[in-house]
Backbone and ligand atoms as CSV (ligand in chain L), in Angstrom:
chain,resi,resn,atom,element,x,y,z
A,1,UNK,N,N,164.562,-96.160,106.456
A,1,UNK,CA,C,164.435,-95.787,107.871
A,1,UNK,C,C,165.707,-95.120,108.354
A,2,UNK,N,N,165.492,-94.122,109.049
A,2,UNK,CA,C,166.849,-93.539,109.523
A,2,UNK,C,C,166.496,-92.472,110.619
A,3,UNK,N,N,167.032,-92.377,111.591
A,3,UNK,CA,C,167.388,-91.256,112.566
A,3,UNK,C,C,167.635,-90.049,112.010
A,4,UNK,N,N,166.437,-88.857,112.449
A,4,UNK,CA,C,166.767,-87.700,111.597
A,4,UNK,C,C,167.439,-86.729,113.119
A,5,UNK,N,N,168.324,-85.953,112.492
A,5,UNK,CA,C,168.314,-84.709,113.526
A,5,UNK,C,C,167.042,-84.223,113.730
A,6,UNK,N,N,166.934,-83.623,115.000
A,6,UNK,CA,C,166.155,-83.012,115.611
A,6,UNK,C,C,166.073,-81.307,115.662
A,7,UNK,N,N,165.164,-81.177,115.146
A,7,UNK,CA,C,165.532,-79.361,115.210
A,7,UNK,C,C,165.153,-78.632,116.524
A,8,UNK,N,N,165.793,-78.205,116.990
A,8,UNK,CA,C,165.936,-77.415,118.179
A,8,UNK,C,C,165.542,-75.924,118.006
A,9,UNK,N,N,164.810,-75.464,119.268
A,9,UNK,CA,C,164.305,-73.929,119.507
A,9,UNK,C,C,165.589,-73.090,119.728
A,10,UNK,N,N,165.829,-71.799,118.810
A,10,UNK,CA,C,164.351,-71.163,117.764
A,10,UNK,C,C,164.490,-71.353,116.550
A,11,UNK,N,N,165.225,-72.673,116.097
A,11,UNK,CA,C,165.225,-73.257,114.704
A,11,UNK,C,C,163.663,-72.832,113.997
A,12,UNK,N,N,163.571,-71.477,112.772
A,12,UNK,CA,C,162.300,-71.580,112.290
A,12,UNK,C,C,160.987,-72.414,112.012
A,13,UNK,N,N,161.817,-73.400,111.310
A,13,UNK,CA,C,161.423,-74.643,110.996
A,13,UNK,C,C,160.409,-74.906,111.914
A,14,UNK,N,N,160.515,-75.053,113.088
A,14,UNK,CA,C,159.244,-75.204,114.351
A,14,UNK,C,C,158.153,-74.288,114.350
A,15,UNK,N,N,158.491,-73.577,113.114
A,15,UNK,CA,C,157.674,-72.319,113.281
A,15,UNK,C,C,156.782,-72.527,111.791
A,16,UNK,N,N,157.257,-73.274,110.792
A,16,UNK,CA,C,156.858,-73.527,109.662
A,16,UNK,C,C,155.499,-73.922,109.355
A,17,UNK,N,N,154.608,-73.174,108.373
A,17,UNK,CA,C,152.983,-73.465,107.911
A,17,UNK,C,C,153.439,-75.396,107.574
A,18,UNK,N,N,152.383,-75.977,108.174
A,18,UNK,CA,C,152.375,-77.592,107.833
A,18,UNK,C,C,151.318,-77.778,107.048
A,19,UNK,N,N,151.964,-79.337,105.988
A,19,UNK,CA,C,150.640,-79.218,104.613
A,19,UNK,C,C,149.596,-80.336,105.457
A,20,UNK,N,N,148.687,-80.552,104.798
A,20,UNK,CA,C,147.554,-81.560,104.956
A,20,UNK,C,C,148.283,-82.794,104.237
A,21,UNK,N,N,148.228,-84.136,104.788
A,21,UNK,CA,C,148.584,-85.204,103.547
A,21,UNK,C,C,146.709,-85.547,103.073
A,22,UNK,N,N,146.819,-85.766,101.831
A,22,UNK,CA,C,145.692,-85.984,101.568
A,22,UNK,C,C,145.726,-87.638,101.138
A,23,UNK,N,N,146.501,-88.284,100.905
A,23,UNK,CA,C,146.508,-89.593,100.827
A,23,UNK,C,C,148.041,-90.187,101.450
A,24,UNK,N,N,148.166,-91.159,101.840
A,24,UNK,CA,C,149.114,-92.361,102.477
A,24,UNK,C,C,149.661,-92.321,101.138
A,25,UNK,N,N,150.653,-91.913,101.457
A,25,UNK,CA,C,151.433,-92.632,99.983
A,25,UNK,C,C,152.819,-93.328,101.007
A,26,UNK,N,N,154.049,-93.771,99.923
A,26,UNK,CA,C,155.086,-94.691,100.266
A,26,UNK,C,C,155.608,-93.350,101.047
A,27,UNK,N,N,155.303,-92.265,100.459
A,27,UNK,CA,C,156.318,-91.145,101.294
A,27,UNK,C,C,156.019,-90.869,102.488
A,28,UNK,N,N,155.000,-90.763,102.883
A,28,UNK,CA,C,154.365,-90.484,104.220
A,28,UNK,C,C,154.728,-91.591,104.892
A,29,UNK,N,N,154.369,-92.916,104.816
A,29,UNK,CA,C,154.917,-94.182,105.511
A,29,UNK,C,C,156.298,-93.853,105.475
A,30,UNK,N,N,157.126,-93.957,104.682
A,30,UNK,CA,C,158.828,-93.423,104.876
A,30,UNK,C,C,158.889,-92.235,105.962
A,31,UNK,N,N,158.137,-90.926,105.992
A,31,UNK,CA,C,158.350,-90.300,107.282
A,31,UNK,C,C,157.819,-90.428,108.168
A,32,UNK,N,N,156.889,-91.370,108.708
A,32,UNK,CA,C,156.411,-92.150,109.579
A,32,UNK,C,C,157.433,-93.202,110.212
A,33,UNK,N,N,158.047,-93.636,109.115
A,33,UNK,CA,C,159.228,-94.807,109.943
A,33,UNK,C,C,160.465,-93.890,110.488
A,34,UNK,N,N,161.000,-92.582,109.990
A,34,UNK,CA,C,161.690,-91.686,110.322
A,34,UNK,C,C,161.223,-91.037,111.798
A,35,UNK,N,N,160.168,-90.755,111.749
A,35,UNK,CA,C,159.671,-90.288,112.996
A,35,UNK,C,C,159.687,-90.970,113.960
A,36,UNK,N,N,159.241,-92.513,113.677
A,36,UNK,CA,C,159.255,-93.494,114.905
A,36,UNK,C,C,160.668,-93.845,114.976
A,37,UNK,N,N,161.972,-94.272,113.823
A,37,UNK,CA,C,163.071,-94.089,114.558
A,37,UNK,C,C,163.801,-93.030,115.300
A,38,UNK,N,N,163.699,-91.685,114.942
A,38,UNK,CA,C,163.938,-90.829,115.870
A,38,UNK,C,C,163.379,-90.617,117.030
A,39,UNK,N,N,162.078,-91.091,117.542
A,39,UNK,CA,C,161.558,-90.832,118.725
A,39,UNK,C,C,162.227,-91.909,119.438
A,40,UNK,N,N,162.539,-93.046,119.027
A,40,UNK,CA,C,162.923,-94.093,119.543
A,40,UNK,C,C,164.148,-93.272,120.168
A,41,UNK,N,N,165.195,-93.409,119.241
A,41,UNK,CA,C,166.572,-92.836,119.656
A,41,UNK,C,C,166.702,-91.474,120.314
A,42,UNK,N,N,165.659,-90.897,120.515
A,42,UNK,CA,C,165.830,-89.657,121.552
A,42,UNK,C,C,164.493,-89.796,122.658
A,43,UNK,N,N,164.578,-91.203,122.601
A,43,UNK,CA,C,163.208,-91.876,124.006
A,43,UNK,C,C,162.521,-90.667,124.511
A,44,UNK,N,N,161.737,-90.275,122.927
A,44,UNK,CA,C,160.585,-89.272,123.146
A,44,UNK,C,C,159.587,-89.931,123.199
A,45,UNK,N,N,158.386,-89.533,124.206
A,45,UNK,CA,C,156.918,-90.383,123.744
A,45,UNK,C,C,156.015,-89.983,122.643
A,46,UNK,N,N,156.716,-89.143,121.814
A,46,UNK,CA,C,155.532,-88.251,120.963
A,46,UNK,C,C,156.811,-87.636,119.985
A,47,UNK,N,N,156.476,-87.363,118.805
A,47,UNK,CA,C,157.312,-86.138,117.935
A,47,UNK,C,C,156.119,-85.852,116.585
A,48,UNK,N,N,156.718,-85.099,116.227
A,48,UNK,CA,C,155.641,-84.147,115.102
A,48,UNK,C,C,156.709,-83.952,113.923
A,49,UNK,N,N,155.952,-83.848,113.018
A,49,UNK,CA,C,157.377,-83.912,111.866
A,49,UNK,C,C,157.936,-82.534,111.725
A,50,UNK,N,N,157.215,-81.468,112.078
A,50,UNK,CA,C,158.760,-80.024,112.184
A,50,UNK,C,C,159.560,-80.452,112.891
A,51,UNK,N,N,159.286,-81.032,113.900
A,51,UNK,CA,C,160.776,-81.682,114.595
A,51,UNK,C,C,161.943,-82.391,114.184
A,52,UNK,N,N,161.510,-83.049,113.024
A,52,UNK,CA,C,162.701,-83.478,112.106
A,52,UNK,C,C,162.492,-82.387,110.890
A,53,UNK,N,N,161.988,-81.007,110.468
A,53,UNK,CA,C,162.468,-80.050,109.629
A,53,UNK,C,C,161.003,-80.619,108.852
A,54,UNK,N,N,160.449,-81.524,108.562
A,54,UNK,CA,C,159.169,-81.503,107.797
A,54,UNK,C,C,158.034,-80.831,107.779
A,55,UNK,N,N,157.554,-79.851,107.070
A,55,UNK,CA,C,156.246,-79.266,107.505
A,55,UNK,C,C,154.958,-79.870,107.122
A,56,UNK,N,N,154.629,-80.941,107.515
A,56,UNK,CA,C,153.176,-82.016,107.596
A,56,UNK,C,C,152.674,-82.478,108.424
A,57,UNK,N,N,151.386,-81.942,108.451
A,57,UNK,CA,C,150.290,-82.525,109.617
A,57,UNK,C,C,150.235,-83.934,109.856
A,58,UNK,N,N,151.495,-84.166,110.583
A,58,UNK,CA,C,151.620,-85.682,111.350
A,58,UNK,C,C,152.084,-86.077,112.084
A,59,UNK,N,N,151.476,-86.365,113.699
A,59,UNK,CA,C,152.710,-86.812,114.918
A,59,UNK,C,C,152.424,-88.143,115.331
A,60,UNK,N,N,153.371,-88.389,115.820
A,60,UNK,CA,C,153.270,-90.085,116.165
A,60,UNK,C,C,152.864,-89.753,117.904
A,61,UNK,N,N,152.756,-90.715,118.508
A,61,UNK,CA,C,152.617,-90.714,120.284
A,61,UNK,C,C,152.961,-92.471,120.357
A,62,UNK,N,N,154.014,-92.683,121.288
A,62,UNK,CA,C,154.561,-93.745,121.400
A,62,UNK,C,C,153.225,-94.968,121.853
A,63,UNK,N,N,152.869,-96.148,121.591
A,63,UNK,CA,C,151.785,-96.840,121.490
A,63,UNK,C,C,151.533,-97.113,123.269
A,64,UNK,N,N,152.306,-97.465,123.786
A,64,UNK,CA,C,151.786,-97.130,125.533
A,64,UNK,C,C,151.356,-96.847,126.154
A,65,UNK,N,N,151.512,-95.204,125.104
A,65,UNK,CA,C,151.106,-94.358,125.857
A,65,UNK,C,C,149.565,-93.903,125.243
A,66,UNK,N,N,149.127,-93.969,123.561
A,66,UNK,CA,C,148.301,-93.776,122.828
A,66,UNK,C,C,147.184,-94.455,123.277
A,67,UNK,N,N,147.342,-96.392,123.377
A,67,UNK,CA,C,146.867,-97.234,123.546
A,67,UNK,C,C,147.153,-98.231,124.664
A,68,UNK,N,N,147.855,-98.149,125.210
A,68,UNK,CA,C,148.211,-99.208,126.500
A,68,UNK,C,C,149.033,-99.995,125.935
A,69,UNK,N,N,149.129,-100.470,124.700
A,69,UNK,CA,C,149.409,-101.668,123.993
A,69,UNK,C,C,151.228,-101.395,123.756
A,70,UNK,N,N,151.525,-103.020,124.958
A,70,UNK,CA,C,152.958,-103.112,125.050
A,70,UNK,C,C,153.851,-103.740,123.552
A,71,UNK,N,N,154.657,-102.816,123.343
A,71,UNK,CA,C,155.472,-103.673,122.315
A,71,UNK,C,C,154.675,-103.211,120.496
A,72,UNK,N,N,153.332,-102.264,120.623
A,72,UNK,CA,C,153.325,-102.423,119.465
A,72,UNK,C,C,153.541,-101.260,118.867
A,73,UNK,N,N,153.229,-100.544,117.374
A,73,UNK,CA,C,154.161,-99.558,116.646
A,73,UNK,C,C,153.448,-98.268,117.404
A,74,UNK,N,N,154.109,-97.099,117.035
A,74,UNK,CA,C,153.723,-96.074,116.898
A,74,UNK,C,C,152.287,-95.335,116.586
A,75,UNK,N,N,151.241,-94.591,117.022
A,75,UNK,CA,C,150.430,-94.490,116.881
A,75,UNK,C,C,151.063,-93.655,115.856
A,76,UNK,N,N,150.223,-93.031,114.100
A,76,UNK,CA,C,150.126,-92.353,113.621
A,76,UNK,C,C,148.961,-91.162,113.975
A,77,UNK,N,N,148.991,-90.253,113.794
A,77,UNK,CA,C,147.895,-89.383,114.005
A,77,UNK,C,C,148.212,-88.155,112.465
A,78,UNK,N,N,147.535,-88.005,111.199
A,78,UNK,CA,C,147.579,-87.857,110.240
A,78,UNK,C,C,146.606,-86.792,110.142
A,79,UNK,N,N,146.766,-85.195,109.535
A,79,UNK,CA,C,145.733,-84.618,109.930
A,79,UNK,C,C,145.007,-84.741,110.766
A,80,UNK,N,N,145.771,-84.179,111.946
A,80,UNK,CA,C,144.575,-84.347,113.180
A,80,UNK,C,C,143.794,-83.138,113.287
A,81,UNK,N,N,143.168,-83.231,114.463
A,81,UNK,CA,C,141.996,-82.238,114.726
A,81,UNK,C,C,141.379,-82.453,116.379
A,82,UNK,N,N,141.566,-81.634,117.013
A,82,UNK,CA,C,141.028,-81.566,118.940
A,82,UNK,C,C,139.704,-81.479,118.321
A,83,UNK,N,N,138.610,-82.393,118.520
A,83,UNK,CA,C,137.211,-82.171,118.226
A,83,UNK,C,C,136.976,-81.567,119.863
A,84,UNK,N,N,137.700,-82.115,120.815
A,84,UNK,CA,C,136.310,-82.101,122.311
A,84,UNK,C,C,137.939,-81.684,123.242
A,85,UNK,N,N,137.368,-80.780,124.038
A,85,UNK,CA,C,138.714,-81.238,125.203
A,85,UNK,C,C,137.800,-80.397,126.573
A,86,UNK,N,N,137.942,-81.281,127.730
A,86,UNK,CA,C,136.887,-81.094,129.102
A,86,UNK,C,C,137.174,-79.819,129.741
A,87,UNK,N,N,136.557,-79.416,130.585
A,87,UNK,CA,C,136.835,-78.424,131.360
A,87,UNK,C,C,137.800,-78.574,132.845
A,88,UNK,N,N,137.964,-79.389,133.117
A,88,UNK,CA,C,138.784,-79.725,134.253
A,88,UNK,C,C,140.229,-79.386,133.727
A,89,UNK,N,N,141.184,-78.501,133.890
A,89,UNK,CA,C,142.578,-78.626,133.434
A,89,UNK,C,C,143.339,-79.352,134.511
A,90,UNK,N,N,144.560,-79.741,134.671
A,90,UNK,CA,C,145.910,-79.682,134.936
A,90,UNK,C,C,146.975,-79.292,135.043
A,91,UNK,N,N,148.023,-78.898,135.523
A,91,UNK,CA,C,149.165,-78.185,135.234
A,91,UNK,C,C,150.247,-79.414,135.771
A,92,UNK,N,N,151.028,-79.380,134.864
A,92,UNK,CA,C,152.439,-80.296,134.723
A,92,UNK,C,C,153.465,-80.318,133.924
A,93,UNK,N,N,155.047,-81.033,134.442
A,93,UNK,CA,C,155.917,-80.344,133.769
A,93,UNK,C,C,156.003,-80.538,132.105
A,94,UNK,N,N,155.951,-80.312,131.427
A,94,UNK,CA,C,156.098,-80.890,129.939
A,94,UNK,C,C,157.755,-80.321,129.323
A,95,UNK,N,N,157.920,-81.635,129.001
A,95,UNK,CA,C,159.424,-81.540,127.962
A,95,UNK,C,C,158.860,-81.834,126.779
A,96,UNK,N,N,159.909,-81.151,125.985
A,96,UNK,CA,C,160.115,-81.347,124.539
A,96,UNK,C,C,161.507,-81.742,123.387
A,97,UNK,N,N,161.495,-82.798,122.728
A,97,UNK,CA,C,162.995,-82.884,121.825
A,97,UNK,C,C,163.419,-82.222,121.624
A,98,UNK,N,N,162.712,-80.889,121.180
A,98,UNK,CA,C,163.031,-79.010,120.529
A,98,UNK,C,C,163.772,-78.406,121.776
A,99,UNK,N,N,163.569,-79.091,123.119
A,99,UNK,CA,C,163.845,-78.066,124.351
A,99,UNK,C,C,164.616,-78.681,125.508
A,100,UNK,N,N,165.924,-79.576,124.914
A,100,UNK,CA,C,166.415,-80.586,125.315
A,100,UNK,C,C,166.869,-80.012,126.842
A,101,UNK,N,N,166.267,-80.896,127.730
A,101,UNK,CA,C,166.657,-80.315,129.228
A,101,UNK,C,C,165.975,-79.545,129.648
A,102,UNK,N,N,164.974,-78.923,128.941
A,102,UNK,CA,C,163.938,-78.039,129.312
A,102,UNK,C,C,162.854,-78.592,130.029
A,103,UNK,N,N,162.117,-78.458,131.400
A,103,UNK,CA,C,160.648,-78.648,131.580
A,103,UNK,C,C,159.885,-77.546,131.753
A,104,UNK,N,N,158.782,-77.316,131.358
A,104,UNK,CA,C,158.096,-75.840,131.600
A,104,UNK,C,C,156.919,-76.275,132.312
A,105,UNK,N,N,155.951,-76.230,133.661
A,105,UNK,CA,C,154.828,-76.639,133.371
A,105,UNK,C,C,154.388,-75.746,132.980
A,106,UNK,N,N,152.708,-76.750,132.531
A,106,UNK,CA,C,151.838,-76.033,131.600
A,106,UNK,C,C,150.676,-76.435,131.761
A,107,UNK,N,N,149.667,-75.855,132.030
A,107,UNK,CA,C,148.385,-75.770,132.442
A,107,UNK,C,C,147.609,-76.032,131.003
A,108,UNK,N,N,146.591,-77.554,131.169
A,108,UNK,CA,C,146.171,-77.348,129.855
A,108,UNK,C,C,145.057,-78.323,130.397
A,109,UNK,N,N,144.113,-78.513,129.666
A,109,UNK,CA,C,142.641,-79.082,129.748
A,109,UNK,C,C,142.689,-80.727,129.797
A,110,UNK,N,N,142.329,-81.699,131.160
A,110,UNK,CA,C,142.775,-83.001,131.455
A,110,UNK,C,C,142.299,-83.740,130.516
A,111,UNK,N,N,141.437,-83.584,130.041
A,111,UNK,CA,C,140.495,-84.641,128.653
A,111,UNK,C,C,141.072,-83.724,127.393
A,112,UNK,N,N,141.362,-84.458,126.142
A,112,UNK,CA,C,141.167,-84.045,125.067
A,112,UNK,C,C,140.688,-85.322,123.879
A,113,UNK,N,N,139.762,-85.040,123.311
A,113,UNK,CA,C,139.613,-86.235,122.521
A,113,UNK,C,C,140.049,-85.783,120.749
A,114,UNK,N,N,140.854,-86.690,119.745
A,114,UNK,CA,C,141.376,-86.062,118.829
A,114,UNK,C,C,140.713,-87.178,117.636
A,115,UNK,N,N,140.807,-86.487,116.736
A,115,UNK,CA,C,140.588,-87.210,115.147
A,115,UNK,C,C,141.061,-87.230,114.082
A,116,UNK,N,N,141.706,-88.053,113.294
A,116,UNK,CA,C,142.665,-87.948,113.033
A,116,UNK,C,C,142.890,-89.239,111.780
A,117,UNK,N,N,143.493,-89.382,110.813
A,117,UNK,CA,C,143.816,-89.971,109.979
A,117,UNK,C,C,144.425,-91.115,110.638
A,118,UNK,N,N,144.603,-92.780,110.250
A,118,UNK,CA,C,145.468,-93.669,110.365
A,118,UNK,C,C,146.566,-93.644,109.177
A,119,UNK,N,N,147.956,-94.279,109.735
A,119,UNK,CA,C,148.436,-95.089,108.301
A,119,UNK,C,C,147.562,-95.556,106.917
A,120,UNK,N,N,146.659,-96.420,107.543
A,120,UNK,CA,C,145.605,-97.353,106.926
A,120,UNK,C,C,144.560,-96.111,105.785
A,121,UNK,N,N,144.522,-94.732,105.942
A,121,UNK,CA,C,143.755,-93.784,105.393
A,121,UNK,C,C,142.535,-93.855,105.690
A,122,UNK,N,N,142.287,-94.407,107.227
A,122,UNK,CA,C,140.970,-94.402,107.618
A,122,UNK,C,C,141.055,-92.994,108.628
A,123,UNK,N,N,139.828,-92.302,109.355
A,123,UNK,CA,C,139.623,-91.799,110.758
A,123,UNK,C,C,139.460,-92.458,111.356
A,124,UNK,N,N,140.030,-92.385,113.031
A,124,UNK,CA,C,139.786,-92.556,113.880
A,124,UNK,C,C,139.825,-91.746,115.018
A,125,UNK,N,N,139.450,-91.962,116.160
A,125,UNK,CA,C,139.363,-91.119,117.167
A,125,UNK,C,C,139.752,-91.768,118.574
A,126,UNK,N,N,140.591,-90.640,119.153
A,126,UNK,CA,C,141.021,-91.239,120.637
A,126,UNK,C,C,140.524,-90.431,121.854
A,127,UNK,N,N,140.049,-90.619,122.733
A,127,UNK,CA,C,140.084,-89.844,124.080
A,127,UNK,C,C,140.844,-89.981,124.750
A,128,UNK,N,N,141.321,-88.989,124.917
A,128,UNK,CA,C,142.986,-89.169,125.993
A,128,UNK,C,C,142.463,-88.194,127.392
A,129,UNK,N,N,143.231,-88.926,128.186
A,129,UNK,CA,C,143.063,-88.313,129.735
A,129,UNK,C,C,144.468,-88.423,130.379
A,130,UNK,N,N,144.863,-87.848,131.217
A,130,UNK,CA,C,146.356,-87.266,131.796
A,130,UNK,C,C,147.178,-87.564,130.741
A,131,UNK,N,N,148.294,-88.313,130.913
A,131,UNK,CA,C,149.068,-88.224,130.345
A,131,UNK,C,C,149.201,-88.257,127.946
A,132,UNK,N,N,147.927,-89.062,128.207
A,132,UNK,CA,C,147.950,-88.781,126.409
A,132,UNK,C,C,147.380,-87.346,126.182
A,133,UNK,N,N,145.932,-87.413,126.929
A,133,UNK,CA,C,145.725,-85.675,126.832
A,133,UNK,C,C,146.567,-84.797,126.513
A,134,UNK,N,N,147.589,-84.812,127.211
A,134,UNK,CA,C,148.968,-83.907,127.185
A,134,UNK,C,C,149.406,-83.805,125.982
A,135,UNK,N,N,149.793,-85.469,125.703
A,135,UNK,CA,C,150.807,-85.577,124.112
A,135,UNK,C,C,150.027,-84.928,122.930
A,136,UNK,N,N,148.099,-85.430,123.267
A,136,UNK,CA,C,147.880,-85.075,122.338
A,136,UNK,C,C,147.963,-83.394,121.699
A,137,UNK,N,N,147.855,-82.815,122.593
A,137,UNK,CA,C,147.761,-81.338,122.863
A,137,UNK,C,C,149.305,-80.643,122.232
A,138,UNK,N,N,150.030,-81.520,123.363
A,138,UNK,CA,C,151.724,-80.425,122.787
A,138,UNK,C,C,151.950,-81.112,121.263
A,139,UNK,N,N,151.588,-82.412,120.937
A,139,UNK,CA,C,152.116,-82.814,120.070
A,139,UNK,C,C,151.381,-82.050,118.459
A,140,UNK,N,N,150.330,-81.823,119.027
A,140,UNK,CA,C,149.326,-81.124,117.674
A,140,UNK,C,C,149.993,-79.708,117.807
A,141,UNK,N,N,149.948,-78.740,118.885
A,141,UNK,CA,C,150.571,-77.407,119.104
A,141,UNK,C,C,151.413,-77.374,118.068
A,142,UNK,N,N,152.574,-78.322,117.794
A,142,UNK,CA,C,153.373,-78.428,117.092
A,142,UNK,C,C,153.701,-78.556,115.284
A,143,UNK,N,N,152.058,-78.678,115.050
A,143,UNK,CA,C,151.537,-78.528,113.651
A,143,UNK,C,C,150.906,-77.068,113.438
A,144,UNK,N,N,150.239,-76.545,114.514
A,144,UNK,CA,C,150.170,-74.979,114.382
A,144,UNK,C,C,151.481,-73.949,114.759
A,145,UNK,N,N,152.522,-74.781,114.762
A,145,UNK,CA,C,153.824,-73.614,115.238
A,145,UNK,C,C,153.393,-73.268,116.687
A,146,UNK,N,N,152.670,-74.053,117.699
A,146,UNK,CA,C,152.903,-73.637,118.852
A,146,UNK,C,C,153.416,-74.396,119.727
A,147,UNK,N,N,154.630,-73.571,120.426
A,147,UNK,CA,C,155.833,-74.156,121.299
A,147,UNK,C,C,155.515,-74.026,122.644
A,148,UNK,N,N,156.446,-75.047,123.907
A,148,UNK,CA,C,156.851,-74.685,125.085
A,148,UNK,C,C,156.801,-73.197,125.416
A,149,UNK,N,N,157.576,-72.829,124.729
A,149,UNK,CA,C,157.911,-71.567,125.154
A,149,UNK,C,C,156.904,-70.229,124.912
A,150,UNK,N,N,155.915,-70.700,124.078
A,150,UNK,CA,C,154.424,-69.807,124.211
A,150,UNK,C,C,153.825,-69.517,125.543
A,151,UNK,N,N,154.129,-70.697,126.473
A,151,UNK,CA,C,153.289,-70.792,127.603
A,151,UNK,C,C,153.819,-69.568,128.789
A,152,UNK,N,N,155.295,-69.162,128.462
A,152,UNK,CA,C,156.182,-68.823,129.398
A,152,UNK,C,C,156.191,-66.819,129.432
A,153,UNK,N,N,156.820,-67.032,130.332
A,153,UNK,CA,C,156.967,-65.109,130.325
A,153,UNK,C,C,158.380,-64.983,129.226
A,154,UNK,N,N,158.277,-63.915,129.172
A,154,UNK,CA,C,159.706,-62.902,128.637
A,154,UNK,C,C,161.150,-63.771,129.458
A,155,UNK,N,N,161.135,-63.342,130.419
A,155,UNK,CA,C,162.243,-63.501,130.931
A,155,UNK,C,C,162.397,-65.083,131.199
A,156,UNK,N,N,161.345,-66.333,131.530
A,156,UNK,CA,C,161.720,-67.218,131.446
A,156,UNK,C,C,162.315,-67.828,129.687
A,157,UNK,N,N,161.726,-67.279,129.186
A,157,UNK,CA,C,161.907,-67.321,127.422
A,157,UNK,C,C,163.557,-67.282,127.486
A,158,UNK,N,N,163.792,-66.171,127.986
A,158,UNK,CA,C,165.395,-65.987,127.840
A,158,UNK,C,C,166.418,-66.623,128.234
A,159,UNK,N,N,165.779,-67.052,129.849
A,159,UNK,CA,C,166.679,-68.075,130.186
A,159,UNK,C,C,166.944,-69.591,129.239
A,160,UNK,N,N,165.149,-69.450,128.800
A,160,UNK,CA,C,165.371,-71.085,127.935
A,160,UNK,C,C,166.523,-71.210,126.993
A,161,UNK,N,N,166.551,-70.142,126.177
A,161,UNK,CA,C,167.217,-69.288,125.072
A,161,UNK,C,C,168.480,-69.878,125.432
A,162,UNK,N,N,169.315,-69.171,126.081
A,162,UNK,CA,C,170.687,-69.305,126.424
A,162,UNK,C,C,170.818,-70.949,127.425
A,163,UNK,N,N,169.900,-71.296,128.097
A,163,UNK,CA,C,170.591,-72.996,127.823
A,163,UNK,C,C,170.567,-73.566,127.019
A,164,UNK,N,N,169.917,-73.524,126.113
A,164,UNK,CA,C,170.074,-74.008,124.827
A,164,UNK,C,C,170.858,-73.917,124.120
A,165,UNK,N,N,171.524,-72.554,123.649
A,165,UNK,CA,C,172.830,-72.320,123.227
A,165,UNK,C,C,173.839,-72.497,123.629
A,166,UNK,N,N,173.849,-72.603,125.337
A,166,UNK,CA,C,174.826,-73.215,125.711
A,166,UNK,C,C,174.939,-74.784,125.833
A,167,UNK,N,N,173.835,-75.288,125.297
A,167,UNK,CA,C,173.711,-76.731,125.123
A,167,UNK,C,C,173.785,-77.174,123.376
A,168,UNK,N,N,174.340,-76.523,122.643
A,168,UNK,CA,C,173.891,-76.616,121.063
A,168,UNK,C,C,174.350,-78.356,120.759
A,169,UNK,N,N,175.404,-78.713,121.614
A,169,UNK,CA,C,175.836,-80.327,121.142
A,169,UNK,C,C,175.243,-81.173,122.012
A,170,UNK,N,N,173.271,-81.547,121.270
A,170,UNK,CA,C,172.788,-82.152,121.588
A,170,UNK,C,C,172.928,-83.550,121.819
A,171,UNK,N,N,172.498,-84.473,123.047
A,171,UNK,CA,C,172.445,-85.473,122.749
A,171,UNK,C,C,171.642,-86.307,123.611
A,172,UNK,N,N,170.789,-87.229,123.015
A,172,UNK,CA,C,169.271,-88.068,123.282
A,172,UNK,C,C,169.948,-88.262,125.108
A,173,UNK,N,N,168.981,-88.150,125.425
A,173,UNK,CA,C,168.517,-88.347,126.748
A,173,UNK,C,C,167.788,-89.090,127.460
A,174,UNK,N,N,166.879,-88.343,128.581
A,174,UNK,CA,C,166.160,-89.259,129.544
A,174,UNK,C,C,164.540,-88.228,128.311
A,175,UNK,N,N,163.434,-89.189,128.982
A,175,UNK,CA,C,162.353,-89.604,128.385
A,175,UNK,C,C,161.910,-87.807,127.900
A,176,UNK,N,N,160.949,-87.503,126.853
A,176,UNK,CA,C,160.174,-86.165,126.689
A,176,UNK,C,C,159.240,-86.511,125.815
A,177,UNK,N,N,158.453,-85.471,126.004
A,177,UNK,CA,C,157.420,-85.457,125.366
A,177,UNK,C,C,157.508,-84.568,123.680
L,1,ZN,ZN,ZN,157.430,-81.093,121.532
C-alpha cells in the first residue's frame, strides 16, 4: 500500500488508451489499495487509475458517497460501463486531483446508472443520482481520456493551464472529485 503521486493536467498520461482487467488478480487488488490510499491522502471522493499514471479500466468512488455506508472501503468499479443515464441534467462545480484548485461547472445528466466489475469478479450495478451521478460520470470520463477541461472554451483552457503551472508544487487539499 502506498500513496502514489498524482498526475496533473496536461500530464499525457490522462490522456492514455486504458486496458480492460479481465480477472482480479493480487495486482489489481495492490492498485486498488494504491488508489484508495491516495484518494484518502488527497481527500478525493473518487480517482481513476491514470491519475496515479496507470492505464486500467478502474475507479474507486469513496463508499459514502457510492453507498451511504459510513466507515466502509472504497467502492471498486472494474471495467465499467454507463448502461442508462436520465434526461433531466444538472450543472455544478466539479473538481478534480488532475486540476488541483480548479472548479469548472459542468452540465451533465442527474441519473446515471453504471455496471461494472467488483473486487470479488462479480457485476454489479449502481444508480446514482446528484452527487454519485457526477462521480460516476467524471470518474469513468477518465478511462476514455476525457477531462475537466473538455467541457471548457479555449480561453478558459488557458487560464486553467497557467494556474497550474504556476501551482506545479502540489499539495492535498480540501475535498475533489
Ligand atoms: Zn478527476
Amino acid at each position: 500500500m502506498a500513496v502514489r503521486p498524482i498526475v496533473v493536467w496536461p500530464d499525457s498520461r490522462l490522456r492514455e488508451e486504458t486496458k480492460s482487467v479481465e480477472t482480479v488478480t493480487d495486482e489489481v487488488r495492490a492498485l486498488y489499495k494504491d488508489l484508495w490510499d491516495t484518494m484518502v491522502a488527497y481527500q478525493g471522493i473518487g480517482i481513476a487509475s491514470p491519475q496515479i499514471g496507470v492505464p486500467i479500466k478502474m475507479f474507486l468512488i469513496d463508499a459514502m458517497v457510492a453507498t451511504g455506508e459510513e466507515g466502509a472501503d472504497p467502492v471498486a468499479f472494474i471495467n465499467p460501463e454507463i448502461i442508462a443515464t436520465g434526461n433531466e441534467t444538472d450543472k455544478s462545480d466539479e473538481g478534480c486531483l488532475s486540476f488541483p484548485g480548479v472548479y469548472v461547472p459542468i452540465e451533465r445528466p442527474s441519473t446515471a446508472t453504471v455496471r461494472a466489475m467488483g473486487l470479488d469478479g462479480e457485476t454489479f450495478e449502481i444508480a446514482g443520482t446528484e452527487l454519485l451521478a457526477r462521480a460516476i460520470q467524471h470518474e469513468n470520463d477518465h478511462l476514455t481520456g476525457k477531462l475537466m477541461v473538455d467541457f471548457v472554451g479555449p480561453l478558459k483552457k488557458r487560464m486553467i493551464k497557467r494556474k497550474l503551472a504556476r501551482e506545479a508544487d502540489y499539495e492535498p487539499d480540501q475535498a475533489e472529485i
